[in-house]
C-alpha positions as CSV (number, residue, x, y, z in Angstrom):
1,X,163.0,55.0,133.5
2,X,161.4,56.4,136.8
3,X,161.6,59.8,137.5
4,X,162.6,60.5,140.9
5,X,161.4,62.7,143.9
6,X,163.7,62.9,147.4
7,X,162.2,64.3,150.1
8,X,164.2,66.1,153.0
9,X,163.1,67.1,155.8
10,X,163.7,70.6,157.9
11,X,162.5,71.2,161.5
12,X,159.7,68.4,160.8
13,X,158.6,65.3,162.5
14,X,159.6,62.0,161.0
15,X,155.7,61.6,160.4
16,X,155.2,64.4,158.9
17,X,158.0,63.6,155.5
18,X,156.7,59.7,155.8
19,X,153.3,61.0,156.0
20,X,153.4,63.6,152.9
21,X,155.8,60.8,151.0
22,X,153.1,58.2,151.2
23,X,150.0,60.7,150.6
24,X,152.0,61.9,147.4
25,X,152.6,58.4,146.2
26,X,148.5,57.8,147.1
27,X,147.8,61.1,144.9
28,X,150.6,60.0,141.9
29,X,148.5,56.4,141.9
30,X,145.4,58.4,141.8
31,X,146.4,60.2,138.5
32,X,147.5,56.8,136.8
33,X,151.2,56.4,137.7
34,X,153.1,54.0,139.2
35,X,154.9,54.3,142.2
36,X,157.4,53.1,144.5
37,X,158.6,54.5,148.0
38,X,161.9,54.0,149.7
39,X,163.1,55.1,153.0
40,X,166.8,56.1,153.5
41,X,167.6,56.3,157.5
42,X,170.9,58.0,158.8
43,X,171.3,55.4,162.0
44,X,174.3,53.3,161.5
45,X,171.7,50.0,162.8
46,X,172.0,47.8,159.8
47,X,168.1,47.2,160.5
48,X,165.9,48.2,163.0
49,X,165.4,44.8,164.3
50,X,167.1,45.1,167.0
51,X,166.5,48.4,168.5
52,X,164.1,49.1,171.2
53,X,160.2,50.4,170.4
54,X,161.3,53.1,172.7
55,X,164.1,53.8,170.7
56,X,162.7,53.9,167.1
57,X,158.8,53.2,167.3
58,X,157.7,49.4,165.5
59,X,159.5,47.4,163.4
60,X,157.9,46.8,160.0
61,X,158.2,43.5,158.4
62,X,157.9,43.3,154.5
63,X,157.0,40.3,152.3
64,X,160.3,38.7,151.9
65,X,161.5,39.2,155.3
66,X,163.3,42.5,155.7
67,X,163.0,44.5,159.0
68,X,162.1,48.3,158.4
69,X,161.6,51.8,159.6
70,X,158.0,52.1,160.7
71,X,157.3,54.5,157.7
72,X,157.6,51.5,155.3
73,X,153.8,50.9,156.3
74,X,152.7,54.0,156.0
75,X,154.3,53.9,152.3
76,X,151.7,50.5,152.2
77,X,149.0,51.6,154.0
78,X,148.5,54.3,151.7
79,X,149.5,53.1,148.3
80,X,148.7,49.2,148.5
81,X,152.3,48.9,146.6
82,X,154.0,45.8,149.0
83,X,157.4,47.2,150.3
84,X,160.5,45.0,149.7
85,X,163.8,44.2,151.5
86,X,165.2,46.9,148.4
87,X,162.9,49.9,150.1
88,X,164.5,50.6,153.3
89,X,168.2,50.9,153.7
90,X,170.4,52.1,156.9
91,X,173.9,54.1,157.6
92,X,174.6,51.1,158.8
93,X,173.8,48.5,156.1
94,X,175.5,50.8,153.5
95,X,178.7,50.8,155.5
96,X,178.7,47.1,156.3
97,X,178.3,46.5,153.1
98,X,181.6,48.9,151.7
99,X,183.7,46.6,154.6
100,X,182.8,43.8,153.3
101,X,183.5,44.9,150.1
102,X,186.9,45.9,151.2
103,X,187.8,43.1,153.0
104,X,186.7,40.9,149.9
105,X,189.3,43.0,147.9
106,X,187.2,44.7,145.8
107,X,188.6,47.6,146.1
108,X,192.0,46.4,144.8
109,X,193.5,48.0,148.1
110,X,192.3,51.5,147.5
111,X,191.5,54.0,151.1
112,X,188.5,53.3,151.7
113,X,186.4,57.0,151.5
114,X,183.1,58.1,152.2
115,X,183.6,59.9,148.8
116,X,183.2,57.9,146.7
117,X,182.9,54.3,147.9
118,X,179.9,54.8,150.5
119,X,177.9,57.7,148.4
120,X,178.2,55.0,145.4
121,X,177.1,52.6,147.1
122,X,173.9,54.6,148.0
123,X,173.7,55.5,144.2
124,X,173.8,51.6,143.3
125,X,170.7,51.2,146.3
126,X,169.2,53.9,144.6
127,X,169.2,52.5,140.8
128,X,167.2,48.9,141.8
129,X,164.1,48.8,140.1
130,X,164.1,52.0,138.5
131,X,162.8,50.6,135.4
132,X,159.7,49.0,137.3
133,X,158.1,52.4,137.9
134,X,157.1,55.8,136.5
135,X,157.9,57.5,139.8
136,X,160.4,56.6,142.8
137,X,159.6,58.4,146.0
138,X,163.1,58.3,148.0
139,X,162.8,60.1,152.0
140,X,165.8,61.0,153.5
141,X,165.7,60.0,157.4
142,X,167.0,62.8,159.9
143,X,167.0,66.3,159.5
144,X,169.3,68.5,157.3
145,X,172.8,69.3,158.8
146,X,172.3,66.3,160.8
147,X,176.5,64.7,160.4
148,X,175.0,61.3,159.9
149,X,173.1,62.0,157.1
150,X,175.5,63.7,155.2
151,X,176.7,60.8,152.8
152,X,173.2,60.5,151.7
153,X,172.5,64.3,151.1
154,X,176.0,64.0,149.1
155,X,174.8,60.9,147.2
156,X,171.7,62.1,145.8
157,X,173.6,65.5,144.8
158,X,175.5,63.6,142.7
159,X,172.5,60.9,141.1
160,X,170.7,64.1,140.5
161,X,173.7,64.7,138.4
162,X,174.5,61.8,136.9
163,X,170.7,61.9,135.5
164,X,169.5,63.3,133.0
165,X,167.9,67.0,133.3
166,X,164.6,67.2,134.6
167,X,164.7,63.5,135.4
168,X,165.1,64.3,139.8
169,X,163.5,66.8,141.6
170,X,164.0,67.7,145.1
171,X,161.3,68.1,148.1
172,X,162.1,69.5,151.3
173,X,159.9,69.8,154.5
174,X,160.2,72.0,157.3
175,X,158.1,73.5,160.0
176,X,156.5,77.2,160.1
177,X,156.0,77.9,163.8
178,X,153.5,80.1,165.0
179,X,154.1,82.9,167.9
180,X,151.1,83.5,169.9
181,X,152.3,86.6,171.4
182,X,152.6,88.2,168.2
183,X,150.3,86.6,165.8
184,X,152.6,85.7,163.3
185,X,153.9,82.7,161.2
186,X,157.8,83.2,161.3
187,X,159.4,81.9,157.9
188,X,163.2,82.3,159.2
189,X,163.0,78.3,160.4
190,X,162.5,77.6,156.8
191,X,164.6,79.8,155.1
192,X,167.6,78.9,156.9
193,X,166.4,75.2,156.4
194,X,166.7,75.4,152.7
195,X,169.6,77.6,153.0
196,X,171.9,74.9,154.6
197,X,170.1,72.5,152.3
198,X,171.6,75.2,149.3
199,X,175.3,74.8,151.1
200,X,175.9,71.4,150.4
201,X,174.9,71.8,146.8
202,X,170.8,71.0,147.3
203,X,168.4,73.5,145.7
204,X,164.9,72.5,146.5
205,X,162.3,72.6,143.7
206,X,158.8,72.4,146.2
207,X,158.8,73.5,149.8
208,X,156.1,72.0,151.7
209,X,155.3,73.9,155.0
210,X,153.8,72.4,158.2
211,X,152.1,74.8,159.6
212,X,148.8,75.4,162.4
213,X,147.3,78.0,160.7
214,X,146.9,79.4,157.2
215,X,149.6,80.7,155.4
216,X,149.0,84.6,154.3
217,X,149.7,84.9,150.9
218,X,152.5,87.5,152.2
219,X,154.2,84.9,153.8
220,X,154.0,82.9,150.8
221,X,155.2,85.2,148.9
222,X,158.3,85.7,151.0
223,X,159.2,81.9,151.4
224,X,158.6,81.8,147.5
225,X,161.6,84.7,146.8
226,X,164.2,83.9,149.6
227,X,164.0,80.4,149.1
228,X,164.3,81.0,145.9
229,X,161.3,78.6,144.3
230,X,157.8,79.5,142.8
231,X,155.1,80.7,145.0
232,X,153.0,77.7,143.1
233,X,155.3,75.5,144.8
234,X,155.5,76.6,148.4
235,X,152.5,74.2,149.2
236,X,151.0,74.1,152.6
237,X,150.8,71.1,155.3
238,X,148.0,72.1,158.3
239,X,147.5,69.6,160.8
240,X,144.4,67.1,160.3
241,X,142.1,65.7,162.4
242,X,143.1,61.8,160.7
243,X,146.4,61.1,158.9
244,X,144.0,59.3,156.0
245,X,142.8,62.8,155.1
246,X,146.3,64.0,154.2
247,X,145.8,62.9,150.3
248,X,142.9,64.9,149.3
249,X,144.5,67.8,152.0
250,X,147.9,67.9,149.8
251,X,145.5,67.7,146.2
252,X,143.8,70.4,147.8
253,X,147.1,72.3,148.5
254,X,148.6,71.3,144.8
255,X,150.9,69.4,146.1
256,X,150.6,66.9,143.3
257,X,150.3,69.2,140.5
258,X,153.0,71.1,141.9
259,X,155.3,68.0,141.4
260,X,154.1,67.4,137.6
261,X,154.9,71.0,136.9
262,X,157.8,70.2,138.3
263,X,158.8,67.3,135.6
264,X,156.9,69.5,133.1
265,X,154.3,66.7,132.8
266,X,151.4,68.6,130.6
267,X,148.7,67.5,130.4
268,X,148.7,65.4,133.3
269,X,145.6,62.6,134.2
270,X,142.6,63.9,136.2
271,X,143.1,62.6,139.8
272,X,140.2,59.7,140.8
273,X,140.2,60.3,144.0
274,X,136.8,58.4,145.0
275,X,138.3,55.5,147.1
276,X,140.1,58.5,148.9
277,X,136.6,60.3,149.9
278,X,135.0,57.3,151.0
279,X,137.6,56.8,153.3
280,X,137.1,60.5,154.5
281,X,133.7,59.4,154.8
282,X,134.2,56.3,156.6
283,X,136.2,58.0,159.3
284,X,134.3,61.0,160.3
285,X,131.1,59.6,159.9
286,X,131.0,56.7,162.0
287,X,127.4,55.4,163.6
288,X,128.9,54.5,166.8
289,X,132.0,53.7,168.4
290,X,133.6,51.0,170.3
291,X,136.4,50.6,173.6
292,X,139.7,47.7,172.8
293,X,142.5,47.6,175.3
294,X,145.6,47.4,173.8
295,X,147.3,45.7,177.0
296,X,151.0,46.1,176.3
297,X,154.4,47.0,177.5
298,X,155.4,49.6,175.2
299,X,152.3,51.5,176.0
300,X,154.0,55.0,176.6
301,X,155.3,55.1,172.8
302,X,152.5,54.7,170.9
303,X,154.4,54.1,167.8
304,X,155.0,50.6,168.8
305,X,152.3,49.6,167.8
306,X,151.8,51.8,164.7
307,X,150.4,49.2,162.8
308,X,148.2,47.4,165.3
309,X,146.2,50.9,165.9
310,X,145.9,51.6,162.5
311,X,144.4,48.3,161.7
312,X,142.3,48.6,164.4
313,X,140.9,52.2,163.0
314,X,140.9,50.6,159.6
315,X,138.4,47.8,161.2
316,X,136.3,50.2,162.1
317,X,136.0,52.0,159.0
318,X,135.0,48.5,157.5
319,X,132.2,48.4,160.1
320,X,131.2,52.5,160.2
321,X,132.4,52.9,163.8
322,X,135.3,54.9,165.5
323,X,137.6,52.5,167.7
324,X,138.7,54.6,170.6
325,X,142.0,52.4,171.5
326,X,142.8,52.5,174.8
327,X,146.7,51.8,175.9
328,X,146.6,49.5,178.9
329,X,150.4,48.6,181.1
330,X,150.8,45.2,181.4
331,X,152.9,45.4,183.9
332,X,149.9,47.1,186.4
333,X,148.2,43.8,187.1
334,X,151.2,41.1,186.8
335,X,150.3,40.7,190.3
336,X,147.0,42.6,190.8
337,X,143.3,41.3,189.7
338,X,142.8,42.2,185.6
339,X,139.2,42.9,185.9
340,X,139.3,46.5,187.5
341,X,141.2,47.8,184.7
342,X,139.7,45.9,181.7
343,X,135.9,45.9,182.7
344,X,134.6,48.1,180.2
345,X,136.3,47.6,177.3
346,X,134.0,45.9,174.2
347,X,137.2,44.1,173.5
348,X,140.7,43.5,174.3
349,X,143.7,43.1,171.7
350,X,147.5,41.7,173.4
351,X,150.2,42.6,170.7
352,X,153.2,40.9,170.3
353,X,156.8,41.8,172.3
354,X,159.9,40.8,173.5
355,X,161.1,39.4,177.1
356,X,159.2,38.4,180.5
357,X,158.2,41.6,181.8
358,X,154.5,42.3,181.9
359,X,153.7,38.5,180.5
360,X,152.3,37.5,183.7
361,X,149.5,40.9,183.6
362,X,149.3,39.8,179.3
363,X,148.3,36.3,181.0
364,X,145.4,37.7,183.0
365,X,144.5,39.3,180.3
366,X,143.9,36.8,177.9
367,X,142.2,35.2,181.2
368,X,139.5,37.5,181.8
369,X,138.9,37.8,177.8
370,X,138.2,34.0,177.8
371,X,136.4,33.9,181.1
372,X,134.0,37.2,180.4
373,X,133.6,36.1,177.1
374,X,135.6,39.1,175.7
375,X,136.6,39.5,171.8
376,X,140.1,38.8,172.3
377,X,142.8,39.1,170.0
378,X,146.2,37.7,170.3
379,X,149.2,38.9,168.3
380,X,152.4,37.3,168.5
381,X,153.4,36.9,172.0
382,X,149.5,37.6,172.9
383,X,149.4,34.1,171.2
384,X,151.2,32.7,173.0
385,X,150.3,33.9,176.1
386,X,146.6,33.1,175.6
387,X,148.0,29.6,175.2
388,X,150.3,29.3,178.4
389,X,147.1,30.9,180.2
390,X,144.7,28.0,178.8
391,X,147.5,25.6,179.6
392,X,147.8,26.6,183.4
393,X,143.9,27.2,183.9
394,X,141.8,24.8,181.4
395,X,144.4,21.9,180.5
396,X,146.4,21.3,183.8
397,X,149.6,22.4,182.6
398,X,150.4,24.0,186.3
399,X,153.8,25.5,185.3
400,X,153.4,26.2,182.1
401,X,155.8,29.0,180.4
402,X,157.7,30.2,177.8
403,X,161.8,29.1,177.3
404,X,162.5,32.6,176.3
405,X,161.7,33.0,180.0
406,X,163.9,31.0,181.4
407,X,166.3,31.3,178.7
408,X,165.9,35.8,180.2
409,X,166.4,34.2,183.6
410,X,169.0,31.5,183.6
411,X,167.2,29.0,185.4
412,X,164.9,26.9,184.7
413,X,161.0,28.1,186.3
414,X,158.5,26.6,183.8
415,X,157.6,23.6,181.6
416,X,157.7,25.4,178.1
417,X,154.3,25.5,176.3
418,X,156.5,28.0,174.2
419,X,159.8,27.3,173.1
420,X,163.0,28.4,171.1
421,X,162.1,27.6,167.8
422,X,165.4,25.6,165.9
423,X,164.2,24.6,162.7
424,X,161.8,25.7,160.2
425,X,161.1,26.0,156.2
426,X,161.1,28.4,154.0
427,X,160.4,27.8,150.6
428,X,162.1,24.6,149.7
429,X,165.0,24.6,152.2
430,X,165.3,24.1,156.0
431,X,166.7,27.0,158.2
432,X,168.3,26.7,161.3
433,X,168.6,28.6,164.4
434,X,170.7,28.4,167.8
435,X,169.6,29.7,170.8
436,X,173.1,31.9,171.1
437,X,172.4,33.0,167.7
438,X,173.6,36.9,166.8
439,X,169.8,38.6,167.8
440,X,169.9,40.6,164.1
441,X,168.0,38.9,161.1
442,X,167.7,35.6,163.1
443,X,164.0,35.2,163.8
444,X,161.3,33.7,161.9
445,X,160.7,36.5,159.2
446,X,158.8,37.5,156.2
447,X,155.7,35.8,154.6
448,X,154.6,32.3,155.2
449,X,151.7,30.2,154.5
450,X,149.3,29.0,157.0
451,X,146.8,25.8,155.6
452,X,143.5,26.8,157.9
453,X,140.8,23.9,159.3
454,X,137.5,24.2,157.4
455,X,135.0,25.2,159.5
456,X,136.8,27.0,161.6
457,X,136.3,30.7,162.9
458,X,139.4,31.9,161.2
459,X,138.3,30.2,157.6
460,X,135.2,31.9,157.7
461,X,136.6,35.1,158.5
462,X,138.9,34.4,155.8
463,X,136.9,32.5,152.9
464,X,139.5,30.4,152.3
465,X,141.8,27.1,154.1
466,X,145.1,28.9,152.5
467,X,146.6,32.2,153.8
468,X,149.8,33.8,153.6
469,X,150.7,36.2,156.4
470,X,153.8,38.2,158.1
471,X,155.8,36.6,161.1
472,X,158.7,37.8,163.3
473,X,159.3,35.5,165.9
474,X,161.8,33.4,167.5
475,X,159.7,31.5,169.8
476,X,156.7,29.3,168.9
477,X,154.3,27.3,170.6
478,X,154.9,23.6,171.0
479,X,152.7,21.2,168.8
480,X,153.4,18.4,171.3
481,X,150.6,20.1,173.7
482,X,148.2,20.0,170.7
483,X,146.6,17.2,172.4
484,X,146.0,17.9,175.5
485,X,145.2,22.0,174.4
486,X,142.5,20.4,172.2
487,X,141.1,18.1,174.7
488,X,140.7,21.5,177.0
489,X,138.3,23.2,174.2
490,X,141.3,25.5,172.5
491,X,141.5,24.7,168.7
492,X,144.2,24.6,166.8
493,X,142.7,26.4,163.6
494,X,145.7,27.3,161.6
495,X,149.1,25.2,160.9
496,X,152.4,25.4,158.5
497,X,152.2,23.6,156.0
498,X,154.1,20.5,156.9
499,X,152.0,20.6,160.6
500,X,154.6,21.1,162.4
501,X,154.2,24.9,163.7
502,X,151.0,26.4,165.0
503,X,149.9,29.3,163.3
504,X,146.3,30.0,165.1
505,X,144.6,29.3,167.5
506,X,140.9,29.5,168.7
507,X,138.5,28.9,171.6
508,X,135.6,27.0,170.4
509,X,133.3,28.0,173.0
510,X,133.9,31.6,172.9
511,X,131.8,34.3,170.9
512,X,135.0,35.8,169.4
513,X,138.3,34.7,170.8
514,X,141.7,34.2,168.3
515,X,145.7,33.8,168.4
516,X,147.9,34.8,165.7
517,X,151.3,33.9,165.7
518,X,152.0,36.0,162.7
519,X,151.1,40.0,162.6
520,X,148.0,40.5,160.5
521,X,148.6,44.8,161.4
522,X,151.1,44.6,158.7
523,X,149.3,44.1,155.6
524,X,145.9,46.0,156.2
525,X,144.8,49.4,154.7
526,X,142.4,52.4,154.7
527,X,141.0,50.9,152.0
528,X,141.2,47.7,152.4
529,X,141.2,46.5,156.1
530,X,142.7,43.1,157.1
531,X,139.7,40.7,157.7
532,X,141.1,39.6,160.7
533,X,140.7,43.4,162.3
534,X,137.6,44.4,160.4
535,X,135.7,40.8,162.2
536,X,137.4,41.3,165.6
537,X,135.8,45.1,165.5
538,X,132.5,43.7,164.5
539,X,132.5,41.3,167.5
540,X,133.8,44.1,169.6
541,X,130.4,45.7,168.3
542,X,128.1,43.0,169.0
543,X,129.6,43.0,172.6
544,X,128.7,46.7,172.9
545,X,125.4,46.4,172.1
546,X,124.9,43.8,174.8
547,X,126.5,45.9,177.3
């Protein structure tokens, strides 16, 4: 039976709680347990998948097709432990799912109450898998007080409860701001933190304190008697120069043996924290460093494209050099020449997106990648842009486009290259789509195989003709140009299994130059970096040393 750890948060970033989750899951690991970490989020979206980047960072995809909160892949980033549809869970989901419920009749006509039909069903969310794990990390989304994230503060009250003693604890994070006019740490943020946490019947067994500079042992002191926990557990969080040191950082701080005092756990394992220091060791001595363009539309929120950056840092740990990413608007040379504001760059990565703007300046890019004989990496829509640009340019294809453009448009502008994709398989059924389809849960989503052409760039790079990666589309590229794409020079290297979708594609006459239709960023770690990333930074390398 898992013993289980939520963490709430006080005046704290939401990086900071998925940040010290997934680092205490990494350190747990590191001592011999097993762990699992789950995200519950106070926004009444019943998934993320259709909010805006600018409205809630990137959308994580999992294995079996469930989109997340962004702090599901830092949970797999640092703890290799694959997240699941069962890991993330919204205001919204959990209420959908008591109305449905209702209107089913399940509820044999009873009034429908927050307490106790939507904090049980948080309880039930709460119980799956339990017996999988030694420990189950839960983060509460929001920020304490916050009226939408109530019900779940309520429901894990009452699990802790319902438990046995000793079997929850309770981990709270909050911010110790620091007044340069005075030179002092003020603890009132935190001790009013825990005290509204204390008011709805929360009493917090480790603090953990962000703070900029050191905490006197004073201050510790004092946060240790008002907030009524030990002084052992009042554990400090300073900021860090790379999120992958935060492990050793909180081990260093006890955060870890503060939690197995916690649960009484005596004597505990001896940490092994050596894959941990060679990542330390990886990122801050590098033996050179490299320029990619991220060319984008979401490039002022650079939690977009979480996952992309960090694979990108993790390919450079693979090689020993620091990638200095470089955010590039689309949207500056739709109509301008690329070249003034991507000559210098070693390489150039196009993520994936959503709608027409900037696709003409993603075009270009993709154009002066191919032409300059730029590492080029296309992700998603970057695919599939690099494929309307070889179209137009190299195969004759004058007005080649995508259908979601026209579809965005209402009239029809181009001859689609890309188009709304209908049909597909998954496992051993067919699924269907229609283009009016309700936008939630509709796309292409989850993991899927891809059979690879031996010999090709992508094979190497992966040592094998079978992979299974990530997708979340809606639009695909149309094997009916395979031909005449082929014919042009631009191979298509990776296929579904029935050959009927495109999955890669690759210029044979290019040093370095691929297109994913699936997202690669998703499933790469610290320590262990997605081939795909770890070979694009080592071409991006080569191309530096040329320069």
């Amino acid at each position: 039976m898992a013993r289980y750890i939520f963490i709430t948060g006080g005046v704290v970033s939401s990086l900071g709680k998925g940040l010290a989750s997934a680092a205490l899951g990494a350190l747990l690991q590191a001592r011999g347990f097993s762990v699992r970490l789950r995200k519950l989020d106070p926004y009444l979206n019943v998934d993320p998948g259709t909010m805006s980047p600018f409205e809630h960072g990137e959308v994580f995809v999992t294995d079996d097709g469930a989109e997340t909160d962004l702090d599901l892949g830092h949970y797999e980033r640092f703890t290799g432990v694959p997240a699941r549809k069962t890991d993330s869970v919204s205001s919204g989901r959990i209420y959908s799912t008591v109305l449905e419920k209702e209107r089913r009749g399940d509820y044999l006509g009873k009034t429908i109450q927050v307490v106790p039909h939507v904090t049980n069903e948080i309880k039930e969310f709460l119980k799956i898998g339990e017996d999988e794990v030694d420990f189950m990390l839960c983060e509460i989304g929001g920020t304490v007080g916050d009226i939408e994230g109530l019900p779940f503060f309520e429901a894990i009250r009452q699990f802790s409860h319902d438990k046995k003693r000793g079997q929850c604890i309770f981990m709270h994070l909050t911010l110790l701001p620091y007044l340069a006019a005075s030179g002092e740490l003020k603890t009132k943020p935190t001790q009013h933190s825990v005290k509204e946490l204390q008011s709805i019947g929360i009493a917090p067994d480790i603090l953990v304190c962000r703070s900029e500079h050191p905490i006197p042992e004073k201050e510790r002191e004092k946060i240790a008697l008002f907030c009524n926990v030990r002084k052992e557990a009042v554990v400090a969080a300073y900021d860090l120069k790379s999120i992958y040191e935060a492990p050793l950082a909180y081990h260093e701080q006890g955060l870890d043996q503060a939690v197995l005092d916690a649960f009484d756990i005596s004597p505990a394992p001896a940490p092994n924290l050596a894959m941990w220091h060679d990542v330390y060791d990886r990122i801050h001595n590098p033996e050179g460093h490299v320029k990619v363009a991220i060319v984008g539309k979401y490039t002022q929120l650079e939690d977009a494209y979480k996952s992309i950056a960090e694979a990108l840092t993790h390919g450079g740990m693979a090689n020993r050099v620091k990638v200095k990413i470089e955010w590039v608007d689309a949207e500056l040379f739709d109509r301008e020449d690329a070249a003034p504001y991507l000559e210098g760059y070693h390489a150039i990565l196009v993520p994936g997106g959503f709608g027409e703007r900037g696709t003409e300046g993603k075009i270009k890019a993709a154009q002066f990648a191919r032409e300059k004989k730029i590492p080029y990496l296309g992700i998603c829509l970057g695919m599939q842009m690099a494929v309307i640009e070889a179209a137009r340019n190299v195969a004759g294809v004058d007005r080649a486009g995508s259908e979601e453009f026209d579809h965005e448009s209402g009239a029809k502008r181009f001859e689609p290259v890309v188009y709304h994709l209908k049909e597909w398989v998954q496992g051993n059924h067919k699924v269907a789509r229609k283009t009016d389809d309700d936008k939630g849960g509709t796309m292409r989503l989850g993991a899927y195989t891809a059979a690879l052409t031996a010999g090709s760039r992508v094979a190497e790079i992966y040592g094998d003709t079978t992979i299974e990666e990530r997708h979340r589309h809606r639009y695909e590229v149309d094997i009916k140009y395979r031909d005449v794409l082929e014919t042009a020079g631009l191979m298509f290297s990776g296929l579904s299994p029935d050959g009927k979708l495109p999955e890669i594609v690759e210029w044979k006459d290019h040093p370095w130059f691929i297109g994913v239709q699936f997202h690669p960023e998703l499933k790469s770690k610290p320590f262990a970096p997605h081939p795909l990333f770890a070979d694009f930074v080592k071409a991006a390398v080569e191309t530096s040393r040329l320069v």
